[in-house]
C-alpha positions in Angstrom: -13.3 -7.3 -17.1 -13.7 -4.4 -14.7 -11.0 -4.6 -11.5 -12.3 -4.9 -8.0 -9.7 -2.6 -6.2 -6.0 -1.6 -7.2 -4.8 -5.1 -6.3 -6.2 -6.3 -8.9 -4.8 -3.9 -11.5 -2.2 -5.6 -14.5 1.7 -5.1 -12.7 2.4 -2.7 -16.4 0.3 -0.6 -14.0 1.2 -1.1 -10.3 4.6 -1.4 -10.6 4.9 1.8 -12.7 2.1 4.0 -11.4 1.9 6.3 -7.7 -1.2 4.5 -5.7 -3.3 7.6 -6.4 -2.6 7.2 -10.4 -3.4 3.8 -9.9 -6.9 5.0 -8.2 -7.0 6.9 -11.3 -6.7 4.1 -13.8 -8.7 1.8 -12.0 -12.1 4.2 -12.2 -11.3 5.2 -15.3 -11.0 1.7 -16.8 -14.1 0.7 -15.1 -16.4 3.4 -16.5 -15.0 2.4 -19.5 -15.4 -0.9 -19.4 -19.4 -0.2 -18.6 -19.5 2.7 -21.6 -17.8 1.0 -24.4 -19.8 -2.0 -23.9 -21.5 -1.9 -27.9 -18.5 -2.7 -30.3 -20.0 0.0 -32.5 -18.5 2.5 -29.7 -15.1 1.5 -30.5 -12.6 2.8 -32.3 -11.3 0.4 -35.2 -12.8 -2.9 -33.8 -10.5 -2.5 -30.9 -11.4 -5.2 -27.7 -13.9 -3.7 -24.8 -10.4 -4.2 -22.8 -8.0 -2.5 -25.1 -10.5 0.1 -25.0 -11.1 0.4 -21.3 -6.8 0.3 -21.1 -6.6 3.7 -23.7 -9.2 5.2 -21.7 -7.5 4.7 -18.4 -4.1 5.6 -19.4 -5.6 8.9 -20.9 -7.1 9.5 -17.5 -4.0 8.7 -15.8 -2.0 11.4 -18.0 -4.9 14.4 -17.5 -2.8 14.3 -13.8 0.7 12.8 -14.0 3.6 12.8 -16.2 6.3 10.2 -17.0 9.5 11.7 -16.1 12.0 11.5 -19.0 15.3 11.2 -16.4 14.4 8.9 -13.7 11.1 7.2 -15.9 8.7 7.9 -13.1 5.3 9.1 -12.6 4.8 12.4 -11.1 1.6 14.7 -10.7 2.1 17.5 -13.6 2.8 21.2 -12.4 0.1 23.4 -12.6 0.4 26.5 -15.0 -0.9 29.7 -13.9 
């Protein structure tokens, strides 16, 4: 079901995630949420949530990458 405000998010997320990644997830999980609501939408006969989860974590990583040393989040450097 669609979170409320980052509070709310699962801990895999707020205890791993900076708060503006977190902003992140949460819109991203609650668009998709409202957008793969027909299970003909999903990939593979996944769940709405298990959808709504991919969708948000692919959001997430459009800005920030998972440093391999220290394992946390940071906002990816921009190319020029």
């Amino acid at each position: 079901m669609p979170y409320r405000q980052i509070e709310d998010l699962p801990a895999s997320v707020k205890g791993h995630l900076p708060v503006h990644a977190q902003e992140i997830y949460l819109k991203a999980f609650n668009a998709a949420w409202d957008e793969y609501r027909d299970p003909g939408e999903r990939r593979a006969h996944e769940s709405r949530e298990a959808t709504a989860h991919k969708v948000a974590w692919a959001a997430v990583k459009t800005t920030y990458v998972k440093d391999e040393m220290s394992g946390q989040w940071r906002v990816k450097a921009h190319r020029q």
